[in-house]
Phi, psi and omega in degrees: 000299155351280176325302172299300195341301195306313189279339175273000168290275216313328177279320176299330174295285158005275172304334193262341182294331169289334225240341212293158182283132161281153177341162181254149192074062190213115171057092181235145178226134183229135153097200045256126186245137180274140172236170159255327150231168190213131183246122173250124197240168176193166174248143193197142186236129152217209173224153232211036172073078144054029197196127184269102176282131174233145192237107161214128177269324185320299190295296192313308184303339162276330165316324207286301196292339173294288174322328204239358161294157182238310223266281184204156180241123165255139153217133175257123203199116156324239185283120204201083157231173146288339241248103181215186182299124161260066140259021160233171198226145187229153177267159199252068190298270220320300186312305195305332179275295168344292172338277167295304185297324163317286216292334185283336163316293179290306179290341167204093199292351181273356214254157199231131203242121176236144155221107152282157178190204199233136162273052207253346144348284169293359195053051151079046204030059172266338194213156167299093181303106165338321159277324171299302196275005145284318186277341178280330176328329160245072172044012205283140173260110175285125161238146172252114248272100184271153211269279195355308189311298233271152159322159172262090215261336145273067206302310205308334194268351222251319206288328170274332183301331190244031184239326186233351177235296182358301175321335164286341192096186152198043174262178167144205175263117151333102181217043117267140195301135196305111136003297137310313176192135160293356184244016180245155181326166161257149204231164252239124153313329206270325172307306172301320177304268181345319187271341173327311174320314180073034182233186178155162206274077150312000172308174169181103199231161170217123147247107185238186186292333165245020187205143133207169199234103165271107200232192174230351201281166171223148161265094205220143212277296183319334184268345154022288210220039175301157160262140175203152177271148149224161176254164186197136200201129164247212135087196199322330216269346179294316200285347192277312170292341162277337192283322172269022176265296186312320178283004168252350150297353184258347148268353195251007177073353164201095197274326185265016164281344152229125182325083224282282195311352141260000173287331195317285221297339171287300205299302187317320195271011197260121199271314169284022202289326184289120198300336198268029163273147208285158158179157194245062179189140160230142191263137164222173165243135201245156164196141173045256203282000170249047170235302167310301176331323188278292162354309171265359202261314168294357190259352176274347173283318177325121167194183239295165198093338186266127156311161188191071163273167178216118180249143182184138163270345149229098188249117191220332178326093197304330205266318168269004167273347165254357160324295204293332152284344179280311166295325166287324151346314195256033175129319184276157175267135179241129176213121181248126156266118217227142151240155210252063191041023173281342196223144197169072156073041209065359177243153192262104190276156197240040168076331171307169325281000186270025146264328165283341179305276190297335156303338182278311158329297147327300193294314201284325180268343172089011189113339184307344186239138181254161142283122157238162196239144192291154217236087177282127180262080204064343183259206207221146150269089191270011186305146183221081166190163182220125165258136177260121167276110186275218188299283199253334175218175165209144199287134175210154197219127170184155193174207161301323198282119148289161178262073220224165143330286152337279203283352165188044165244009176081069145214308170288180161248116171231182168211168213193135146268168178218146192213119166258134189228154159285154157320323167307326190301139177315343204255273200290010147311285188329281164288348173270006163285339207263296164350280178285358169280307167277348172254331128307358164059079144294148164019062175142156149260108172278314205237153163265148148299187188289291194320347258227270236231338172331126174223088162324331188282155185286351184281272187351301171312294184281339166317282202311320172314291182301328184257013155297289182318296180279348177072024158263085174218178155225010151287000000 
């Protein structure tokens, strides 16, 4: 009797672990607020007359927005770590962000600093990160994200987890081998359990009183040398994107790690702060389950004469993988640069989900919608965005968010801009510029064909189908 009792906590936890209401300012849509311009910037590893070229732009530009802050700086950030094999060399993003921000800390001690993040930083609290306790060293306020809040995307594991383990914690003495890296601590059986839940604050924002920047990119060593995109945005749409920072410091237990009284006081100084002031582009913020709803909602207006790029490092989501087949049905061209799940950091990965994802497209579109698989030699095609292009203008989406379940169905926390631009604009010149450049190995090789990575099999197929569905995954 005992026994069923437990499992019927654990299913009711469970169930409730799925269903429970989110935090408030969690899956948010903010605007459309008008600009005038959208900067769009990106990083790309590619090869070259035999020689592997990297163009990476993302970070100096966040060094940039830091040096020009006065007021206050948020940043949100996954992964912002050392911890990987050091038999490969890395550019050193973590210190170097470590860094800059002390020192913007030491020159201007009133200006107010947060950095949020995830806890997979600590390895799920087995250990102290180095860089989180250097930035409290200099007054900097860390919140680290509590994962408890958010839905469970893993219920069946989640539902015992948070019924019979939790309670314990996960600091102690370490005595299983780091994951991450062999040369980082040994970490707690409850830590590996913890990270078992398969969720997390994923975001990756740079925010200041006169910027902000939304990216796929991490300040993580290992992640170096990834290809990723950012947006950089100014006006009405900055204090909306700090109010939805603030909100995961405020469920998280440290609501004064960002100010209310300077978000106010930026959305006031903001001469463009207002939607109805002109511009000829408008920007909204999007976060968890409403960056898909916008999403499906542009891929359903498409049809024919309208483009569908797509650059993405997970594609898995069943309600838009079949838009993208119903729109090319009507017409539109779909064509995605997908990578093609082989790398993670020195380990060899068996393509789910996007390689059985684009056999089913491919096959299911009869060839219309096409695929190249971005041509990674150990790093990632970490890119997160899709532009759809109609007559006169066009929708483009990018950010943090994979199209994965996980990720934008309100369970991780991402964030993500939407931007409608005219066809004309310098910014969709640009990315479709960008577009056509990787997918024809413009000045370089980027991209493969599909056959390269085409993958038929049918196990792979019910892997990835099962482990979408149930979230015992890590897309």
């Amino acid at each position: 009797m005992a026994g069923l009792i437990f499992l019927l906590i654990i299913i009711a936890v469970s169930v409730y672990g799925i269903l429970k209401p989110l935090p408030r300012g969690i899956s948010v849509e903010n605007g459309p607020y008008p600009v005038t311009g959208v900067e769009f910037i990106y990083d790309l590893t590619f090869q070259k007359d035999g020689k592997t070229v990297r163009e990476q732009q993302i970070f100096d530009r966040i060094y940039e927005l830091i040096d020009e802050a006065e007021q206050f700086i948020i940043i949100d950030m996954f992964l912002f770590n050392d911890d990987y094999d050091r038999k490969t060399s890395y550019p050193g993003l973590s210190s170097r962000l470590t860094e800059a921000l002390a020192a913007k800390k030491e020159e201007n001690p009133d200006i107010e600093i947060t950095f949020i993040t995830d806890e997979i930083n600590t390895f799920y609290g087995s250990y102290p990160s180095e860089h989180l306790e250097k930035l409290k060293e200099y007054g900097i306020r860390v919140t680290m994200t509590d994962l408890t809040r958010l839905r469970d995307p893993n219920p069946v594991f989640s539902g015992f987890w948070r019924t019979a383990v939790r309670w314990f914690g996960t600091a102690g003495q370490g005595w299983l081998a780091n994951a991450f890296s062999p040369d980082s601590p040994d970490v707690t059986l409850r830590s590996y359990l913890r990270l078992l839940n398969f969720k997390a604050n994923h975001r990756k924002v740079v925010v200041t009183e006169k910027k902000a920047l939304v990216t796929s990119a991490n300040p993580h060593d290992a992640s170096g040398y990834h290809s990723n995109i950012a947006f950089v945005v100014e006006g009405g749409i900055i204090p909306e994107i700090a109010a939805s920072e603030k909100a995961v410091a405020d469920f998280s237990g440290n609501g004064d790690a960002i100010s209310k009284k300077a978000i106010v006081q930026t959305g006031e100084k903001k001469d463009n702060g207002s939607k109805s002031t002109a511009g000829n582009m408008q920007v909204s913020l999007l976060t968890e389950g409403k960056i898909r709803k916008h999403i499906l909602d542009t891929i359903k207006e498409a049809g024919p004469g309208d483009i569908i790029w797509m650059g993405m490092f997970y594609l898995s989501e069943r309600d838009i993988i079949r838009e993208l087949i119903v729109a090319s049905g009507r017409g539109a061209q779909v064509k995605l640069v997908l990578d093609p799940n082989k790398d993670a950091f020195g380990m060899e990965k068996n393509g789910v989900p996007n390689r059985p994802v684009a056999n089913e497209m491919v096959t299911e579109s009869e060839g219309e919608i096409k695929v190249r698989w971005y041509d990674t030699r150990g790093e990632q095609y970490h890119s997160k965005f899709v532009m759809v292009k109609g007559r006169e203008t066009s929708v483009i989406y990018g950010g943090s968010a994979n199209l994965t379940r996980r990720n934008i169905m309100d369970f991780n926390l991402e964030t993500d801009l939407k931007i409608v631009a005219p066809n004309d604009s310098e910014l969709v010149r640009e990315i479709n510029g960008y577009f056509e450049r990787i997918w024809n190995n413009e000045g370089g090789n980027y991209t493969v064909d599909y056959e390269k990575y085409r993958d038929r099999s049918s196990f792979r197929k019910v892997l990835y189908r099962f482990q979408e569905w149930s979230g015992l995954c890590s897309f």
